[in-house]
N, C-alpha and C positions, 0 to 999 in steps of 0.2 A: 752866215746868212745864206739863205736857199733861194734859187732863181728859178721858180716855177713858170716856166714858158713852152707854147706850142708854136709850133710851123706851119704853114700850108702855100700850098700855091693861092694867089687872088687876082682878080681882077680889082687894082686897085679905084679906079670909079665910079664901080657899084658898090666897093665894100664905103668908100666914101661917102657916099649917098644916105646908104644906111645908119653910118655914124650920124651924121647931123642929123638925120629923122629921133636918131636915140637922145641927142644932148651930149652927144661928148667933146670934148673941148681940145680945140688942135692948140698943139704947142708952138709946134716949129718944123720945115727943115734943117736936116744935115747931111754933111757929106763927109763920108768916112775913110778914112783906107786904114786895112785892118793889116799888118805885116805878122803875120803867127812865123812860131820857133819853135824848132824842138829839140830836145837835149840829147847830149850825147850820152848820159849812160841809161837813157831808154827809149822807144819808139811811141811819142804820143799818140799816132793814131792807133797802133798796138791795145795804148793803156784808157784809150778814150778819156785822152784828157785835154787840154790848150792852154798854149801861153802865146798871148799877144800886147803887140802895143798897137792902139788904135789912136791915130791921128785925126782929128774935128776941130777945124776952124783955128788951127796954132796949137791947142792943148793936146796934150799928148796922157792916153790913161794906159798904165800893165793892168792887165786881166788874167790871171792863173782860172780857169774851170775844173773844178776835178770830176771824175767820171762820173757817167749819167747815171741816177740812182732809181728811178723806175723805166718802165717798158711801154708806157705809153707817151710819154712826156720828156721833153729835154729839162727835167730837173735836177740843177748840179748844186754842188757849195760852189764859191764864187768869193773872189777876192782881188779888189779892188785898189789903185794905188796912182795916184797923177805921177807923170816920171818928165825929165826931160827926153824926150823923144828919142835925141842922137844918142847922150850917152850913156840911156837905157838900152838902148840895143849896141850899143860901144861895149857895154859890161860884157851885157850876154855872150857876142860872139867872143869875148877875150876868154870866159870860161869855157869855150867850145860848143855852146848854142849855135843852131844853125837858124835860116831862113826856110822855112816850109813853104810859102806860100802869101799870095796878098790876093785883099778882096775889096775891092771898091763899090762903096753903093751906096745910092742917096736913100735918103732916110725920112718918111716923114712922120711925126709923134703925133698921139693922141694921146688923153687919160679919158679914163670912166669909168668910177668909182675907185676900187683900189689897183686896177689894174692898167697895165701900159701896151698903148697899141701900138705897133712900128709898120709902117708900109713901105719894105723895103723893094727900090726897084735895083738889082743887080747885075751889071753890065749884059752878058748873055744870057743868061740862063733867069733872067725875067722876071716879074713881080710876085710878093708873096709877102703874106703879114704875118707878124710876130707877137704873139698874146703873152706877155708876160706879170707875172706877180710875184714881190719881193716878201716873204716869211721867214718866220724860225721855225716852223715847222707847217706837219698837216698837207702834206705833200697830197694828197689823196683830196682831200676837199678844197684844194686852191685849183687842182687838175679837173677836179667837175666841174669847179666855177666856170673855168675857160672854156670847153668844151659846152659848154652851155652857153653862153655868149658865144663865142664861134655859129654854133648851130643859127642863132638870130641873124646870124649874116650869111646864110644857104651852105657855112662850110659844116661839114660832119667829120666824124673820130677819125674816120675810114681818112680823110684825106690828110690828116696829119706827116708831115716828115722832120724825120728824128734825124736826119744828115745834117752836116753844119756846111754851110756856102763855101767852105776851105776844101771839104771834102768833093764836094758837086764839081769845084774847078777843075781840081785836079784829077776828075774821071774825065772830064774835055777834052 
């Protein structure tokens, strides 16, 4: 499965506002903390790849990403797995996984139409939404969709970022 998603920085708001002008349908708050690893016989950020367990509300999910496959868009394969929390990262570190990095930030969802909106606010480095769509393929017309939607809410291409919030921390 393909996870067709863009970045940007937002005023979350305005981009609010917008939504409901559109009819999109808020799901929920959540609050996250994202604990990413990486392994010892290669350097994820090297390979632009991730492995995380993300903790929300008691449940705990592994997230393997593998590296981005276009140049405009954070579209990876993606694989997905509920774990017990401790002794999925109990595993990990026994094989010699490390700890990379944690990233806390609340979360608020939206849907409209096939796509999922995320308004995420991140401890310092501040608000920004996440346009994402789940495909087996067509990477290329799920990334116009967004980008076209984006634009309806005054974001343009130009303001996209391909950085993942593990990276941005740890330039802090």
């Amino acid at each position: 499965m393909l996870e067709i998603e863009v970045k940007a920085r937002a005023d979350h708001q305005q981009v609010k506002e917008l939504l409901a002008g559109m009819g999109a349908n808020f799901i929920g708050v959540q609050h996250h903390c994202d604990t990413y690893f990486n392994a010892p016989h290669r350097d994820f950020a090297n390979t632009d790849e991730a492995l995380r367990i993300r903790s929300v509300d008691g449940r705990s999910v592994m997230t393997y990403k593998g590296k981005k496959l276009d140049t405009v868009s954070k579209t990876r394969e993606e694989f997905e797995t509920e774990v017990d929390g401790g002794n999925a990262r109990s595993i990990l570190l026994a094989l010699g996984f490390y700890e990379s990095g944690v990233v806390k930030k609340t979360r608020e969802i939206f849907k409209y139409g096939n796509m999922t909106i995320c308004l995420d606010s991140v401890g310092s480095l501040g608000e920004f939404i996440e346009v994402e769509i789940t495909a087996e393929s067509d990477i290329e017309f799920h990334s116009k969709q967004i980008f076209s939607f984006l634009d309806k809410l005054g974001i343009g291409k130009e303001d996209s970022i391909r950085t993942s919030y593990l990276e941005m921390v740890l330039e802090k």
